[in-house]
C-alpha positions in Angstrom: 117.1 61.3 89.2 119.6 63.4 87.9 119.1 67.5 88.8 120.4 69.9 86.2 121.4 73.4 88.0 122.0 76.3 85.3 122.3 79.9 85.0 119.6 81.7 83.3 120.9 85.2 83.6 118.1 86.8 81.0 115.4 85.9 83.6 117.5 86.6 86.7 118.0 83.1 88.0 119.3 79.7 88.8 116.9 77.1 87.4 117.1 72.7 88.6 115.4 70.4 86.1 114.8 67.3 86.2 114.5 65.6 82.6 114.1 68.7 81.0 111.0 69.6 83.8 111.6 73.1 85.4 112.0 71.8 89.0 112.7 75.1 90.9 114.6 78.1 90.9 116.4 80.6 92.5 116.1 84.3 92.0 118.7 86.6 91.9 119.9 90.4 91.3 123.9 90.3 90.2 125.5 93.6 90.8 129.8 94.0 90.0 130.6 92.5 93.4 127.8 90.8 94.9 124.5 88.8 94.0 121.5 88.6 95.9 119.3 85.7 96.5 116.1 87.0 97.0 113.7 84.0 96.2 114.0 80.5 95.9 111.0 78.0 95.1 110.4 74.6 94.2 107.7 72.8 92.6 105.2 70.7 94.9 106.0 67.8 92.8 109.7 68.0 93.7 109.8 68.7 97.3 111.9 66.5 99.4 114.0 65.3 96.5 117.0 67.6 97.3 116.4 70.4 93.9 116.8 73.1 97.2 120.1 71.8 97.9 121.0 71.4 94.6 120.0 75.0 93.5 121.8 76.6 96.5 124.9 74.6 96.2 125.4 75.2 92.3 124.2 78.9 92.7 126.6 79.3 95.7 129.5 77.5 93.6 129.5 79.7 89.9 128.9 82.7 92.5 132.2 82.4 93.9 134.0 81.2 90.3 132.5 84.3 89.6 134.0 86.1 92.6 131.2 87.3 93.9 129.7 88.1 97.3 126.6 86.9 98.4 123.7 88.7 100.2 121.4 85.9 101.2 118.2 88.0 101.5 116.1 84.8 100.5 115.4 82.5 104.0 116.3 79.3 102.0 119.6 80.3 100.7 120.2 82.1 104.2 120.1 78.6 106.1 121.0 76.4 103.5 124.8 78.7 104.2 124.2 78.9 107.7 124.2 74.8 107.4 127.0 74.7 105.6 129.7 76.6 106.9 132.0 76.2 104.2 129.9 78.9 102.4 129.7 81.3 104.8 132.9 82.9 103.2 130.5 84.4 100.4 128.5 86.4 102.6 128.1 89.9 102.0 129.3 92.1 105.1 128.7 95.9 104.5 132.2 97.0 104.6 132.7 100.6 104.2 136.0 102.3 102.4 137.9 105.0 104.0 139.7 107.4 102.5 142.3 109.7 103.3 
């Protein structure tokens, strides 16, 4: 089984298939700096085959290409980081900017 992870920025979200089936997705808002996860879901059918992982790893990857934070509001995306700490570098922290 070969899961295809793309960007479908018109409808505001990460889609897997899996031979051309919508498998699950991942929804997002995409400011300048950072991107929220806010939603992730996958189809009954594909539960327990990995298309999670595989969404949250691809939509973790082209956010930082795209050098983007990442505010993990969604619970999947949240612990799917927290398990892998290599992407914990992409969370969003609240920083604010002083100025003198």
């Amino acid at each position: 089984m070969t899961v295809m992870v793309s960007d479908v920025p018109h409808a505001h979200r990460f889609e897997a298939r899996v031979d051309g089936v919508l498998a699950g997705f991942a929804q997002y808002m995409r400011g300048p700096e950072v991107i929220a996860f806010f939603h992730t879901e996958v189809e009954p059918a594909f539960e327990g085959q990995g298309i999670g992982s595989a969404l949250a790893r691809n939509a973790l990857d082209a956010s930082r290409a795209m050098g983007l934070q990442v505010m993990a509001v969604c619970p999947f995306i949240s612990g799917w980081m927290a398990r892998h700490p290599d992407y914990l570098s992409l969370a969003y922290t609240n920083r604010s900017r002083v100025t003198d």
